[in-house]
Rosetta silent file (secondary structure, phi, psi, omega in degrees, C-alpha in Angstrom):
SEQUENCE: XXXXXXXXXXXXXXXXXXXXXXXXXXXXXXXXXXXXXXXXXXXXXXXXXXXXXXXXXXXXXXXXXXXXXXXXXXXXXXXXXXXXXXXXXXXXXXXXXXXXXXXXXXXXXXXXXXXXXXXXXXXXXXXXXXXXXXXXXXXXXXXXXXXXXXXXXXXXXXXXXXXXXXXXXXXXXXXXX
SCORE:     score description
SCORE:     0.000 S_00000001
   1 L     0.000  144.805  179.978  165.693   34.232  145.082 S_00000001
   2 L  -100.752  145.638 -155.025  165.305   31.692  147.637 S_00000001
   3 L   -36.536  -82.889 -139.389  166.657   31.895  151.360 S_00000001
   4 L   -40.438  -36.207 -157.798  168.955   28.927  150.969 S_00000001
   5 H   -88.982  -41.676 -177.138  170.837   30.543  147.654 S_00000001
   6 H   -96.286   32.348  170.056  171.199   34.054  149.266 S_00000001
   7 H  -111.909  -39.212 -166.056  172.360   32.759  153.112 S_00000001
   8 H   -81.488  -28.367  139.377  175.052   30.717  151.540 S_00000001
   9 H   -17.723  -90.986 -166.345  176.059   33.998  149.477 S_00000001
  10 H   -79.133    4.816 -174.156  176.524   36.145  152.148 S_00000001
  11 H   -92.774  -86.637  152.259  177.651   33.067  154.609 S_00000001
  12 H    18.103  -60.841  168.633  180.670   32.484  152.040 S_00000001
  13 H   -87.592  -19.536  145.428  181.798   36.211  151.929 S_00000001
  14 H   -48.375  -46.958  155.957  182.041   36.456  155.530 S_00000001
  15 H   -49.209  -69.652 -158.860  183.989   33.022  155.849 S_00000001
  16 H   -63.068  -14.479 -173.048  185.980   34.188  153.203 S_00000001
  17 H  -101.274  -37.585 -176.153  186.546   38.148  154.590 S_00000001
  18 H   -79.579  -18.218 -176.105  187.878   35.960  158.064 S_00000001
  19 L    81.069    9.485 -155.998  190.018   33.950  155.985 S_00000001
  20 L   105.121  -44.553  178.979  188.813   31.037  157.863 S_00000001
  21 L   -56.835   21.983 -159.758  189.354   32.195  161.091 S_00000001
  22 L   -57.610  -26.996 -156.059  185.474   32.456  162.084 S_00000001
  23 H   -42.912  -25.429 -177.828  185.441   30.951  165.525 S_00000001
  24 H   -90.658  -22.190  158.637  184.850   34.025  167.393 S_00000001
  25 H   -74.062  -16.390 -163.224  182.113   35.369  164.846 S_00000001
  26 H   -85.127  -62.641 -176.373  181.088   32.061  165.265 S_00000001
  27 H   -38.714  -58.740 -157.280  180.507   32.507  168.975 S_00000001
  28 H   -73.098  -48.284  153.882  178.868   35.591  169.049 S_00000001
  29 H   -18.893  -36.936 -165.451  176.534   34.808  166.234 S_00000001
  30 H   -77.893  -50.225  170.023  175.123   31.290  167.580 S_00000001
  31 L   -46.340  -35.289  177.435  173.283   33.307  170.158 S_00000001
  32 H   -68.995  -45.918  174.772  170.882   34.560  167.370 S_00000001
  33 H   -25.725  -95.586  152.526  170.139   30.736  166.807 S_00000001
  34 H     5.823  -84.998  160.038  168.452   30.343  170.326 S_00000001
  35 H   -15.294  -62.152 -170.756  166.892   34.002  169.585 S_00000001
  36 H   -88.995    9.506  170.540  165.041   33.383  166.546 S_00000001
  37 L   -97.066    7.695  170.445  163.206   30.388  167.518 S_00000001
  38 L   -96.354  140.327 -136.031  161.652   33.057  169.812 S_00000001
  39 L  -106.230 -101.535 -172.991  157.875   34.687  168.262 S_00000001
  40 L    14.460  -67.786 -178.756  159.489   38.066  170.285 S_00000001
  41 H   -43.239  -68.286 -164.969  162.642   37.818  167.356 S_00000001
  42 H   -68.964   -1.935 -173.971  160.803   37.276  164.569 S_00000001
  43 H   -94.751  -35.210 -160.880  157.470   40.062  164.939 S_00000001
  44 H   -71.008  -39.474 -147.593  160.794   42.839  165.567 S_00000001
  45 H   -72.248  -49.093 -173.220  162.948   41.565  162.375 S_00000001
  46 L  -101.132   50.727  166.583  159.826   41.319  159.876 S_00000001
  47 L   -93.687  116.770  166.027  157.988   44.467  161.590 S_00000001
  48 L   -67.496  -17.238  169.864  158.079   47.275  158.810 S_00000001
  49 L   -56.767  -67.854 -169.752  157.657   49.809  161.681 S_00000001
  50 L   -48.556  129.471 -169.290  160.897   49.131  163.503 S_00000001
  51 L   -77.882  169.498  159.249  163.610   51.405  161.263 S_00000001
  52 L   -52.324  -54.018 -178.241  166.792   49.039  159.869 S_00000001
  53 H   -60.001  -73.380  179.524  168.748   50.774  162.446 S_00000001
  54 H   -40.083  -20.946  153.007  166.631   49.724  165.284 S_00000001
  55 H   -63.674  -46.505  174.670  166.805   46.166  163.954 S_00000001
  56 H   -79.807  -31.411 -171.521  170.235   45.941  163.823 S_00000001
  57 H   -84.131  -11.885  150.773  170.930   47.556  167.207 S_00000001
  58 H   -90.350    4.819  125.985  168.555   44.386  168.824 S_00000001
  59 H   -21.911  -56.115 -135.936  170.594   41.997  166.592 S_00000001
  60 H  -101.147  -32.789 -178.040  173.325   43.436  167.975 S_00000001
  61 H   -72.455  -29.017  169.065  171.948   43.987  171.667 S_00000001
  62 H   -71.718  -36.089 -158.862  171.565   40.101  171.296 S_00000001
  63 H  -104.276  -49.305  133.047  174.463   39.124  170.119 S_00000001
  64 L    85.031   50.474 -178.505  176.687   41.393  172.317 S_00000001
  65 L   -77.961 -179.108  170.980  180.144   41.553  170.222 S_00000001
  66 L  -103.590  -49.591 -160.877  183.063   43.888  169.561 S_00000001
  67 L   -63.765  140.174  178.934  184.255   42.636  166.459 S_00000001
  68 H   -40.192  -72.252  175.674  183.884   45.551  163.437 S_00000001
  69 H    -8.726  -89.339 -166.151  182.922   42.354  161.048 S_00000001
  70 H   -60.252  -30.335 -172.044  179.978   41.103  162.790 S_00000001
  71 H   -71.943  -41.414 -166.783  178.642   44.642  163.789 S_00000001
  72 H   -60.321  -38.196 -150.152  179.187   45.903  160.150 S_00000001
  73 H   -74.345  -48.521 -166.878  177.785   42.695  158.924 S_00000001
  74 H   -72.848  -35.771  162.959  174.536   42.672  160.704 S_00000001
  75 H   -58.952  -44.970 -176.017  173.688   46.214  159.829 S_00000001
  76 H   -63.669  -25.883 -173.969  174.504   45.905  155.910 S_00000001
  77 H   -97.606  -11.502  169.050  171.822   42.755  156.242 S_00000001
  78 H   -77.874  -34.516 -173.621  169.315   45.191  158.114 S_00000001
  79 H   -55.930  -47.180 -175.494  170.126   47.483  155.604 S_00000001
  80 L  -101.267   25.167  152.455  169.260   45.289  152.733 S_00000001
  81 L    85.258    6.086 -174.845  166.489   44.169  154.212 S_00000001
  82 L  -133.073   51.442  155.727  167.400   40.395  154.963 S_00000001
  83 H   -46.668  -62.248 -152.914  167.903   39.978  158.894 S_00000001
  84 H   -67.039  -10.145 -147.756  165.360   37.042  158.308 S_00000001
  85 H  -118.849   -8.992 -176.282  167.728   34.811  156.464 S_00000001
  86 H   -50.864  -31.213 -123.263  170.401   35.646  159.489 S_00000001
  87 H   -96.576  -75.330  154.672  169.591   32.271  161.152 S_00000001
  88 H     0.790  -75.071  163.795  169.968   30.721  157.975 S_00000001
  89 H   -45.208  -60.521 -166.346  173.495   32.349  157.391 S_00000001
  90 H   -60.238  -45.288 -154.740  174.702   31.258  160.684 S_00000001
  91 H   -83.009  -44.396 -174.298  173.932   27.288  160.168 S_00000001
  92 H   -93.422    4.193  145.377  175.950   27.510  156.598 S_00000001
  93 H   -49.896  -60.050  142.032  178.781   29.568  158.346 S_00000001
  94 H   -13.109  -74.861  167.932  178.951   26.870  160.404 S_00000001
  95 H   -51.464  -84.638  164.644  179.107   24.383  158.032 S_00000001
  96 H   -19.589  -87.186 -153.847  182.014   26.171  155.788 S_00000001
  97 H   -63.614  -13.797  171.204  184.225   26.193  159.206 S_00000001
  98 H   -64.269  -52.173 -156.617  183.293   22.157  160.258 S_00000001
  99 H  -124.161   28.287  160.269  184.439   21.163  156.993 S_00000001
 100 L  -115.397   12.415 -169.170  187.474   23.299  156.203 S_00000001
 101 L   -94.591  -25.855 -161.478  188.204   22.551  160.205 S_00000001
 102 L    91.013  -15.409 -165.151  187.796   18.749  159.406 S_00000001
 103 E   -92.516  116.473  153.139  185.488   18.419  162.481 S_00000001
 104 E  -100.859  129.122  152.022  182.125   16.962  161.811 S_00000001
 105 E   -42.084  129.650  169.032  178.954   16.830  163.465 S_00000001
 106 E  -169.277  165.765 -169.842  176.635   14.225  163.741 S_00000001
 107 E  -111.610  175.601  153.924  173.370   13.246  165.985 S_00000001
 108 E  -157.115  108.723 -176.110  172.509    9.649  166.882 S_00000001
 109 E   -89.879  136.092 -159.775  168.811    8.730  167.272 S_00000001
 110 E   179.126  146.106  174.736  167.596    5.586  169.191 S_00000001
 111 L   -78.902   -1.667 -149.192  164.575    4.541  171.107 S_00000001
 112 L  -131.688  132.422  170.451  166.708    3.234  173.725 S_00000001
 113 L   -64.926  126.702  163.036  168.896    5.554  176.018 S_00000001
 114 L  -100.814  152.704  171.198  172.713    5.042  175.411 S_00000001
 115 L   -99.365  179.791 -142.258  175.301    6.163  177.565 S_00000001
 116 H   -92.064  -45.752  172.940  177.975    8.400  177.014 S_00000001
 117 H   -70.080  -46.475  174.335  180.830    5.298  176.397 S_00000001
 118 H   -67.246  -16.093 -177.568  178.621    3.970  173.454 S_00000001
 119 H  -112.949   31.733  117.932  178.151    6.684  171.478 S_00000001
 120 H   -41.637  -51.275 -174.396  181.989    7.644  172.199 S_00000001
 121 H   -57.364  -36.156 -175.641  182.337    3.973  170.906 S_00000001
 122 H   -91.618   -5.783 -174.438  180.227    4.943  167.722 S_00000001
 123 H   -91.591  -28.224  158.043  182.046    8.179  166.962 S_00000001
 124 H   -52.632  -67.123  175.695  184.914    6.792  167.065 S_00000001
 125 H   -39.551  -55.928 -178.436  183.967    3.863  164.690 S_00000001
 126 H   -63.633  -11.093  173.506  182.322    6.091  162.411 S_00000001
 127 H   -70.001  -60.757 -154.494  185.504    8.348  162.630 S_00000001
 128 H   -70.359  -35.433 -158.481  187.388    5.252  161.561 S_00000001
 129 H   -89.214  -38.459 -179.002  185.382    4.004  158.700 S_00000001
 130 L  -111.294   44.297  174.644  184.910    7.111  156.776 S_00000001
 131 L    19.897   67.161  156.357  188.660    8.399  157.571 S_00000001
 132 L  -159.537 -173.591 -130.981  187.136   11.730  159.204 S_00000001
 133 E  -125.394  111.440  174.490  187.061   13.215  162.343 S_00000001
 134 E  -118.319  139.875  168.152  183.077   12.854  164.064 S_00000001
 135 E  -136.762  114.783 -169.390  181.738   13.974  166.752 S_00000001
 136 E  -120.283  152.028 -164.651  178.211   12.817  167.561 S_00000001
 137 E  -127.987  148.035 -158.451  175.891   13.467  170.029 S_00000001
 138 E  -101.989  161.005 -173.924  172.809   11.393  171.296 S_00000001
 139 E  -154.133  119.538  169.847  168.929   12.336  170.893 S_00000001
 140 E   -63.689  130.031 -174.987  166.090   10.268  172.136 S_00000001
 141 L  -141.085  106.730 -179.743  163.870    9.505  169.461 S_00000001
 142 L   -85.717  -25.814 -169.000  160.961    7.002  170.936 S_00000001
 143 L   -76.823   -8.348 -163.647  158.996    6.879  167.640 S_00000001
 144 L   -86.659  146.467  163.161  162.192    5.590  165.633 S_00000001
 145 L   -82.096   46.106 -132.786  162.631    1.300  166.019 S_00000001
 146 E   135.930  166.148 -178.580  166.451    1.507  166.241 S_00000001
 147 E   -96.239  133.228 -159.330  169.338    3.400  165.488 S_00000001
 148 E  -146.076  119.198  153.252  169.794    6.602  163.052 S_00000001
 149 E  -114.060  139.795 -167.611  173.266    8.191  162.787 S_00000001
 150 E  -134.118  142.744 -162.088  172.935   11.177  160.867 S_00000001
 151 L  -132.141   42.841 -148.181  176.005   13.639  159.667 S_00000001
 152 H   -46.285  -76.463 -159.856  174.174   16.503  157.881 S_00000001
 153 H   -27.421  -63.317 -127.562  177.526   17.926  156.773 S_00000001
 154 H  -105.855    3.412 -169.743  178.764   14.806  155.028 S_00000001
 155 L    26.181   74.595  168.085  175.017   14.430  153.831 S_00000001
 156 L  -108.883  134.842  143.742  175.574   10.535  155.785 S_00000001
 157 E  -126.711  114.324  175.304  172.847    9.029  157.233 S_00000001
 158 E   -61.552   81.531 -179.761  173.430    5.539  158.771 S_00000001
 159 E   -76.521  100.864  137.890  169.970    3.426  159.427 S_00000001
 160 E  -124.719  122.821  175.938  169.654    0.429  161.368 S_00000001
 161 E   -90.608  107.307 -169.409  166.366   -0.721  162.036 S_00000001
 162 H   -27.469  -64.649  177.390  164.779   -3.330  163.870 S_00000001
 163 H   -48.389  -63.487 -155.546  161.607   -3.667  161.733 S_00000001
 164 H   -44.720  -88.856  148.383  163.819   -3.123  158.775 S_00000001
 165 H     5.258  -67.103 -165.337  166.277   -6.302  160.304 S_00000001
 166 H   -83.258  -21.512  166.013  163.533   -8.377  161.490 S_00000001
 167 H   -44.291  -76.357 -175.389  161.470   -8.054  157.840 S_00000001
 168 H   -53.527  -32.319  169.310  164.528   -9.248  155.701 S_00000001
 169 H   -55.379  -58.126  152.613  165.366  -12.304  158.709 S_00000001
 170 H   -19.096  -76.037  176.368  161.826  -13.213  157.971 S_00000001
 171 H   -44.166  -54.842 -163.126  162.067  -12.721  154.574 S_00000001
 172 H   -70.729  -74.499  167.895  165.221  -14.912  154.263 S_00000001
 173 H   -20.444  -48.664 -171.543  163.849  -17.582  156.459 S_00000001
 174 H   -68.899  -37.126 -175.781  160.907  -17.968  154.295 S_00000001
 175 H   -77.394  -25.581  169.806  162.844  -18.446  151.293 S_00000001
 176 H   -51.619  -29.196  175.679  164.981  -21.425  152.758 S_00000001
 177 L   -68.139    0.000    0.000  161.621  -23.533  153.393 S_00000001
């Protein structure tokens, strides 16, 4: 089965065992993000030496909760053998509470530095236009020509391009002679 099919599985019956209510599994969880982009994470989770139990208690030594849920949770996925897919889980947990929350995500990419009042100014627009509630955050992107607002939830992505812009102006121009 492929990660994607079995993350959103087990992302689903946790949302669904909180009732909604994730934010604090949410917290403590998020911390694994960070973690598994570390070589360190990833040699312990897919080492066959290291027992299940010893997996889950540095999950869990990472993570550094209370709640029953999340402790319970992270062992039954050591147990069945798919800690690697944890990461995975967390990003469509995620997702589930953003869009029963109403709250969206969203990047904005541009060669050009913006300040902090313009891309208030675009989250707001883009709040307005698609009647939902954005919150986007800026990312330098020097190889891009232009501006990329991107909404993974809402699978949006918003393109305007210089190149793009200055082709069709061209393009226009040319046909008027």
């Amino acid at each position: 089965m492929r990660k994607d099919v079995i993350a959103k599985k087990y992302a689903r019956s946790i949302y669904d065992s909180y009732k909604g209510d994730t934010k604090n599994a949410l917290e403590a969880l998020t911390k694994i993000i960070t973690a598994s982009d570390n070589d360190d994470y990833n040699k312990v989770i897919q080492n066959p030496f290291f027992s299940d139990a010893q997996k889950s208690e540095f999950v869990l030594s990472i993570i550094d909760t209370k709640e029953d849920k999340v402790i319970n949770f992270i062992k039954l996925l050591a147990k069945k053998n798919k800690l690697i897919v944890l990461p995975l889980i967390i990003n469509y947990l995620n997702l589930f509470y953003l869009n029963d929350s109403g709250k969206y995500e969203g990047s904005i990419f541009a060669s050009e530095a913006m300040s902090q009042k313009d891309v208030d100014n675009l989250s707001k627009l883009v709040s307005k236009k698609i009647s939902k509630d954005v919150s986007l955050s800026y990312k330098k992107d020097s190889e891009f020509n232009g501006v990329k607002i991107s909404i993974e939830q809402l699978d949006l992505e918003l393109v305007f391009s210089k190149d793009y812009i200055r082709n069709k102006l061209a393009s226009h121009i040319l046909k008027a002679i």
